[in-house]
N, C-alpha and C positions, 0 to 999 in steps of 0.2 A: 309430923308436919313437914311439908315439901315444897316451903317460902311460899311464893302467888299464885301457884302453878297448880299444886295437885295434895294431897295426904295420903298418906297409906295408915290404915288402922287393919288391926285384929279384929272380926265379926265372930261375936260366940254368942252360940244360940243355943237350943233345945236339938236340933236339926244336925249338931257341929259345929267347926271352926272352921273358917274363912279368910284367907289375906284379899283384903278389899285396896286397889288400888284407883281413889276418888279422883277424878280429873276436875276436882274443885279444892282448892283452898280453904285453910280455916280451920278452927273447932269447929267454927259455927257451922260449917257448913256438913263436920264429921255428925255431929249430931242429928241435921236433917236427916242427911242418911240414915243412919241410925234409927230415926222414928219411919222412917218409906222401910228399911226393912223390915220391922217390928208388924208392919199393916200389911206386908206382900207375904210374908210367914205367917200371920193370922188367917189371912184368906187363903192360903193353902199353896203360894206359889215353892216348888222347889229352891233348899239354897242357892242351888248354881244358877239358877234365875234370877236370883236376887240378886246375888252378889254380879252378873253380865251386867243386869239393866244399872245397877249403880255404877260398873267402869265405863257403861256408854253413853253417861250422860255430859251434857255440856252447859258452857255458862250459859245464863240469860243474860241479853244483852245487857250492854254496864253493868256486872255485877261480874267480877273477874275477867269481864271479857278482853281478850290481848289482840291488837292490830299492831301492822306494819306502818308507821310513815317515816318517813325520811330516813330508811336504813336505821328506825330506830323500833325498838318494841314498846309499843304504850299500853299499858293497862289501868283498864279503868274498873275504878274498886268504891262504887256506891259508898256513900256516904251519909244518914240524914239526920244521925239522933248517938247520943255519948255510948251509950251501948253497942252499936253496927257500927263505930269510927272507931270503939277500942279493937274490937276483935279487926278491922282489916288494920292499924295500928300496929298490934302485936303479929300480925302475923307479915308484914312487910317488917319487925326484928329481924325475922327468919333468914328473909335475903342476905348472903351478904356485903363488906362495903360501905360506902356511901352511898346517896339514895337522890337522885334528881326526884322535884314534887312539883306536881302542877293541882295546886287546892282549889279550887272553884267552890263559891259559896254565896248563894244568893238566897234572898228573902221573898219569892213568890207565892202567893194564896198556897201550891203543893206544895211549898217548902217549908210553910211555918212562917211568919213575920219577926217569930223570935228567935233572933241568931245566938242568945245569950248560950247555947247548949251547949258553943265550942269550947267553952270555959271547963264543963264538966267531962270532955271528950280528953283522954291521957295523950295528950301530944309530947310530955316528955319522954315519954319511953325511945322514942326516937329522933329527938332533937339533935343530938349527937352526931346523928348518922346521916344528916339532912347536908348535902353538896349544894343544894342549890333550891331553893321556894321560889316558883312564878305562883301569886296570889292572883286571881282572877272571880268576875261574877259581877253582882249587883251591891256585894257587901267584902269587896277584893281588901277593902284598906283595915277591918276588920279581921277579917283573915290574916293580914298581915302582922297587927296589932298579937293576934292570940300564939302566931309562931315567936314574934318574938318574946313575949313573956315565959315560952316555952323550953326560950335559951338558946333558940337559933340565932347566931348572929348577924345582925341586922343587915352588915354585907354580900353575905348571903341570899337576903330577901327581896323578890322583884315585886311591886303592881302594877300589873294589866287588867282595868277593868274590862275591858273590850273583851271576849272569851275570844274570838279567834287571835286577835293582836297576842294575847297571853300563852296560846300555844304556840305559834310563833316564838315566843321567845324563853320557851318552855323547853319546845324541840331542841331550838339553838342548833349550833353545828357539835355539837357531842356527841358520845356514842353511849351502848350501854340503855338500859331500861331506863323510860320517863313514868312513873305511876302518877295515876290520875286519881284525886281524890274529892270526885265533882258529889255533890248533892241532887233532890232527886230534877228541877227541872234543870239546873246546871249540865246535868247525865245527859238528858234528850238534848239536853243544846249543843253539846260536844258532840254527839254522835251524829247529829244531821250535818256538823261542819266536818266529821272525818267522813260521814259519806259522800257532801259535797267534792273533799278531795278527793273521791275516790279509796279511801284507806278501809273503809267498812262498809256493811252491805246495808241495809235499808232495811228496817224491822218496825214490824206493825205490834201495834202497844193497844 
């Protein structure tokens, strides 16, 4: 694994072996791979086919996707359920460092109304390594609430309900990656305010 950015794994098959260099992050996402080669090898596609079309793939929007604003790199790393928060969790470990977070977490009909799931989602695996928490959303004091029991210190911990007020002061004047750790309409709401700044492109869903 290769922090937010990408994974390299071994591909062995019936066909041979393969170094696959994934431009996705994750087990999780080693695994899809994984099942897309297993179906492009059953229908008949050549290794070296396989193994191209999985180095040229790219994230879908907010789901590892990385922009530029303020001379800062933010990446946004989907969030919605204990399962998909531990795997991007475990895998911002990888980073290393301290780690600026902007958590967005809101309770919309797409989101679930029950936020209780953040209790079940391993936020101490990286408590430690947290420089800075902007909590943000519809459920930001919440959020707040579940970093600190996580052992982030409290001084440490900003809330900005307001999602754009909270990147704002998320961004701050720091340097250094900001990861975004929004939920699923949190995601679409971040993304339409980094394309209103111009930071991202405009993706139809």
């Amino acid at each position: 694994m290769q922090g937010t950015r990408r994974a390299r794994f071994e591909l062995r098959t019936p066909a041979g072996v393969a170094d696959v260099d994934l431009p996705l992050p994750g087990l999780y996402n080693v695994y899809n791979a994984l099942a897309a080669a297993a179906l492009g090898l059953a229908l008949g596609a050549p290794l070296d086919d396989v193994v191209s079309g999985l180095q040229e793939v790219s994230p879908a929007f907010g789901r590892a996707e990385t922009v530029r604003l303020r001379d800062r790199d933010l990446s946004i790393l989907l969030v919605k359920n204990p399962a998909g928060a531990n795997e991007v969790l475990r895998t911002l470990t990888l980073e290393p460092g301290e780690h600026d977070v902007f958590a967005v977490l809101n309770d919309n009909v797409a989101d679930g109304r029950d936020v209780s799931w953040v209790w079940d989602a391993d936020f101490e695996v990286l408590a430690d390594r947290i420089r800075r928490v902007t909590c943000s959303g519809t459920r930001a004091a919440e959020m707040a609430v579940r970093m600190k029991y996580a052992g982030v210190p409290p001084e440490r911990i900003e809330v900005r309900g307001d999602l754009a007020a909270g990147l704002d002061a998320a961004i701050g004047d720091g340097d250094g990656p900001l990861y975004a750790l929004p939920t699923y309409t949190a995601m679409l709401a971040l993304r339409e305010e980094l394309v209103a700044r111009g930071a991202a492109k405009e993706s139809f869903t």
